[in-house]
C-alpha positions in Angstrom: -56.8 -34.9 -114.4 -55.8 -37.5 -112.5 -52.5 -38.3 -111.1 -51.0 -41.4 -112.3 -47.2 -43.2 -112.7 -45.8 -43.2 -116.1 -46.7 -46.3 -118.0 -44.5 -48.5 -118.0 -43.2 -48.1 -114.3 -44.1 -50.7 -111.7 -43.7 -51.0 -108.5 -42.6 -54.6 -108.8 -40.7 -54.5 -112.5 -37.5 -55.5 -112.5 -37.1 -52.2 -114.1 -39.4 -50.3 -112.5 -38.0 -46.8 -111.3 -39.5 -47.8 -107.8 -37.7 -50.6 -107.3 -34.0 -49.8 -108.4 -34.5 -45.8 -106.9 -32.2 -45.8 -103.8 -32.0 -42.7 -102.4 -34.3 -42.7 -99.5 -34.3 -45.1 -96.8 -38.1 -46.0 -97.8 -36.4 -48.0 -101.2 -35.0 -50.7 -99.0 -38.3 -51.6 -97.4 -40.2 -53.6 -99.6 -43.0 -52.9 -101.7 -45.0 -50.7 -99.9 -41.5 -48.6 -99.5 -40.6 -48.5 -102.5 -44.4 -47.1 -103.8 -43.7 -44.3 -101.0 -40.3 -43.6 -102.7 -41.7 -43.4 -106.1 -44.7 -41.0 -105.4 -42.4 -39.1 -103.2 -40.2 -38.6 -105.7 -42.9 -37.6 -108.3 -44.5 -35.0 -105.9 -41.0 -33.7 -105.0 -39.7 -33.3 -108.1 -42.9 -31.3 -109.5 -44.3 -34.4 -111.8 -47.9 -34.4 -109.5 -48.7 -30.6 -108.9 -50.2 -28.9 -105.8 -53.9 -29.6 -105.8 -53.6 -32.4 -108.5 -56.0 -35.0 -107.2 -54.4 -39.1 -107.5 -56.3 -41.7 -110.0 -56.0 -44.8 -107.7 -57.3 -47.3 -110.3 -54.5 -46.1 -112.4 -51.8 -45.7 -110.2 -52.2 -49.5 -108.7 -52.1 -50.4 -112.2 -49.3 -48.4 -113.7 -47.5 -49.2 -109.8 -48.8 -52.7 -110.2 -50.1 -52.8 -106.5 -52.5 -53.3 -104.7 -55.2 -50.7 -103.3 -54.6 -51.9 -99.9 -50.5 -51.3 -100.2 -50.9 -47.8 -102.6 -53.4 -46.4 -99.4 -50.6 -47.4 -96.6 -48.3 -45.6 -98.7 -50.6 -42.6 -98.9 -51.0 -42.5 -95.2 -47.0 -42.2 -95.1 -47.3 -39.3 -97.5 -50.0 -38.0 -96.0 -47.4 -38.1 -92.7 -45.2 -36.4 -93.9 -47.5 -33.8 -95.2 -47.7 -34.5 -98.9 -50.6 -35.4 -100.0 -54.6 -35.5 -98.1 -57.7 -36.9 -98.6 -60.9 -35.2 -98.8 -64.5 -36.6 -98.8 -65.8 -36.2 -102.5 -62.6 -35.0 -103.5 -60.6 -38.1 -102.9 -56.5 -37.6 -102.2 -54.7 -35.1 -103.6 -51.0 -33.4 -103.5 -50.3 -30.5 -101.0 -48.8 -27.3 -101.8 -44.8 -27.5 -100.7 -45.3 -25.1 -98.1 -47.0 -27.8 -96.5 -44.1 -30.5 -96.7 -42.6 -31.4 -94.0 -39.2 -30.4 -95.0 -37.7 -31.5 -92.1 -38.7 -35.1 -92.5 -35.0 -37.3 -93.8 -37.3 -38.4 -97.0 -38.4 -35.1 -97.7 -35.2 -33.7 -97.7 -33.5 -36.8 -99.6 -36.5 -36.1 -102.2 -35.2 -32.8 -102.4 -32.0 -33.1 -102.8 -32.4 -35.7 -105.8 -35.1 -33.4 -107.3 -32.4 -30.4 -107.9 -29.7 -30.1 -105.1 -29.3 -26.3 -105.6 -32.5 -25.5 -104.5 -31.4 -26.2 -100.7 -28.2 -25.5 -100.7 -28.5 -22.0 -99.6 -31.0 -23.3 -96.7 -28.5 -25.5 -96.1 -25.5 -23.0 -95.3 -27.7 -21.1 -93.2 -28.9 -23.8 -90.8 -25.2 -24.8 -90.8 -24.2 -21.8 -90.2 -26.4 -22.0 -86.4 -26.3 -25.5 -85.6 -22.5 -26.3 -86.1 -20.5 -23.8 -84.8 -22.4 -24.2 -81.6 -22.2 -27.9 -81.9 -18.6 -27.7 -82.0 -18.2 -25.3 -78.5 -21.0 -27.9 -76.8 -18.4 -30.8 -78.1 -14.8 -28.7 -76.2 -16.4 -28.5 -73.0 -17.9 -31.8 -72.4 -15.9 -34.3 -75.0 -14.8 -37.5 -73.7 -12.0 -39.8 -74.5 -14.2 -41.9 -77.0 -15.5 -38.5 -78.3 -12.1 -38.2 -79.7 -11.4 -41.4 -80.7 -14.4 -41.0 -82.7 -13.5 -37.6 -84.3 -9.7 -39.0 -85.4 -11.1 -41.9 -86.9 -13.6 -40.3 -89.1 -11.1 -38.0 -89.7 -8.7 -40.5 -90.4 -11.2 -42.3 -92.8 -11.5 -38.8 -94.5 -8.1 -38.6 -95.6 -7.3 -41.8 -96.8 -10.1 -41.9 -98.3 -8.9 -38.5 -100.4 -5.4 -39.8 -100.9 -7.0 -42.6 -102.8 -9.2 -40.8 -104.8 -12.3 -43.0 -103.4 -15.4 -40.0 -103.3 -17.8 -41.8 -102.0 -16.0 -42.8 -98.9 -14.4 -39.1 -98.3 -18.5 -38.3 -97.9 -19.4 -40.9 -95.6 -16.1 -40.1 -93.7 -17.1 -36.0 -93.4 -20.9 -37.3 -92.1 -19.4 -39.6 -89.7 -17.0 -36.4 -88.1 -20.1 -34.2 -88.3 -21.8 -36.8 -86.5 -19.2 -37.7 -83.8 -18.7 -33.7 -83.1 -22.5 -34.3 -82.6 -22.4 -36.7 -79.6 -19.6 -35.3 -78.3 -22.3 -32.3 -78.2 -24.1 -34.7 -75.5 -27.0 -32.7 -75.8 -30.0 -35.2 -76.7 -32.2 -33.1 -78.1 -29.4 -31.7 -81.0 -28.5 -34.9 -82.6 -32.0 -35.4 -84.1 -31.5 -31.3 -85.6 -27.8 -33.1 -86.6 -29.2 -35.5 -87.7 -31.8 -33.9 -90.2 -28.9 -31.4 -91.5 -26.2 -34.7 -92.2 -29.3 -35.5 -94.3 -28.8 -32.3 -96.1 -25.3 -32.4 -96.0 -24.7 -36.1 -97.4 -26.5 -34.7 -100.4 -24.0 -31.8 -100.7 -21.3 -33.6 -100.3 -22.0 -35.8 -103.2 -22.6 -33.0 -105.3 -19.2 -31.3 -104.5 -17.0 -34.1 -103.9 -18.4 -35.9 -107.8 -16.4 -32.9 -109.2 -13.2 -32.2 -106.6 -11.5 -34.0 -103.7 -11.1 -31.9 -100.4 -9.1 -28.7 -100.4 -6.1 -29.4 -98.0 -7.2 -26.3 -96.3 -10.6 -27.7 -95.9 -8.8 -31.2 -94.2 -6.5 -28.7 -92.4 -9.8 -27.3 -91.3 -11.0 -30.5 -89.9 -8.5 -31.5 -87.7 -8.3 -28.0 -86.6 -12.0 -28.2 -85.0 -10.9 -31.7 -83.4 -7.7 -30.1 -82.3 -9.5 -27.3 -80.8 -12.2 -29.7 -78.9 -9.5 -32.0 -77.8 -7.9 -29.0 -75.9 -11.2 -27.9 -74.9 -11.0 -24.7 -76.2 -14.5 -23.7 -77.0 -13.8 -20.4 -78.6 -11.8 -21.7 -81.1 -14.0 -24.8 -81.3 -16.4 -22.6 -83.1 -14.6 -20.3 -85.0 -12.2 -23.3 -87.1 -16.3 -24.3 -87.4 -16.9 -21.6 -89.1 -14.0 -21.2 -91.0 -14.8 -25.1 -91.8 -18.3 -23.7 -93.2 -17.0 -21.1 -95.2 -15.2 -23.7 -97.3 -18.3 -25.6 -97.3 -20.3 -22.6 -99.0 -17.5 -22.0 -101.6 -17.0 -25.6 -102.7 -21.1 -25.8 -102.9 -21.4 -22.6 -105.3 -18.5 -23.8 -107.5 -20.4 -27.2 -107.9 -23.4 -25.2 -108.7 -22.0 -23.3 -111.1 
């Protein structure tokens, strides 16, 4: 059976779930971004099965595209290890231990398919990257590291004072970032940068239902407290105290 797009949803309908779906980065990029969001989505979220080969003539008619911009968005798919083309067999979805589940999109798809599912993953990777993020960022934190760190931080709690939850997460991903490139190590903000992905989605789920604990803001400017004194020991361990929070607040939003 081939794989097709609901009727009803195009690509270029004012309705379309293609063109108002904005959870990836690939929905702000036109047409042939927002046919890569919807597929992605679909494969993601288990509508298009492993081995489930694609019906082009009906997907650039239910997408309301054209061949030339559905096959460009197949070759991003493809990219990001999705979906591939056979001769005689024509293109067809991958099994999901073949995603690329590193890949921001990926991971965005993920997390809007059923955030749960990652959480766990989620804690873990934390659980490695941050704590040693946060000794990096105590020994070799500059001035505008810090400046960085207090604003986000800041951000954060003004943010919770008012109630506003969708600022409190961009605040948290810009102090996660910040501790980040105070890391100046070049080759861990792209890892950072893949878990914020992660993260922003977490956040979203936790703070929709609660605010930060004031032990989990305590927490925060405890980590920029300890990198500001360079102290790399305790650097990583309010980290990790940070994290545990993290993991509570997750399972209660799960539950």
């Amino acid at each position: 059976m081939g794989a097709s797009a609901p009727p009803g949803e195009s690509a270029r309908g004012n309705g379309g779930a293609a063109a108002t779906r904005a959870t990836t980065a690939y929905a702000l990029r036109g047409l042939h971004g927002q046919v890569v969001d919807a597929l992605g989505h679909r494969i993601v979220a288990g509508e298009l099965s492993a081995g489930q080969t694609f019906d082009l003539v009906a997907l650039e008619r239910d997408l309301d595209v054209s061949r030339t911009v559905l096959r460009e968005a197949l070759k991003v798919l493809a990219a990001k290890g999705l979906v591939d083309a056979r001769p005689k067999r024509g293109t067809f979805v991958r099994p999901r231990a073949d995603w690329n589940l590193f890949d921001p999109d990926v991971l965005r798809w993920e997390f809007a398919a059923g955030p749960s599912r990652l959480f766990a993953a989620l804690a873990e990777v934390r659980g490695i990257v941050e704590p040693a993020t946060a000794r990096l960022a105590a020994d070799r934190r500059t001035d505008a590291d810090l400046r960085a760190l207090d604003a986000a931080f800041e951000t954060m709690a003004s943010a919770d004072d008012a109630g506003d939850a969708r600022a409190v997460v961009e605040a948290d991903i810009a102090f996660h970032r910040s501790l980040a490139h105070a890391s100046h190590n070049e080759l861990l903000l792209p890892i950072q940068e893949v878990v914020l992905v992660g993260l922003r989605a977490r956040d979203v789920v936790v703070h929709a239902s609660r605010s930060p604990t004031s032990r989990g803001l305590r927490l925060h400017a405890a980590v920029i407290d300890a990198v500001r004194a360079q102290d790399a020991d305790r650097a990583e361990a309010e980290m990790r105290a940070l994290l545990a929070i993290a993991v509570r607040d997750s399972e209660r939003a799960a539950d």
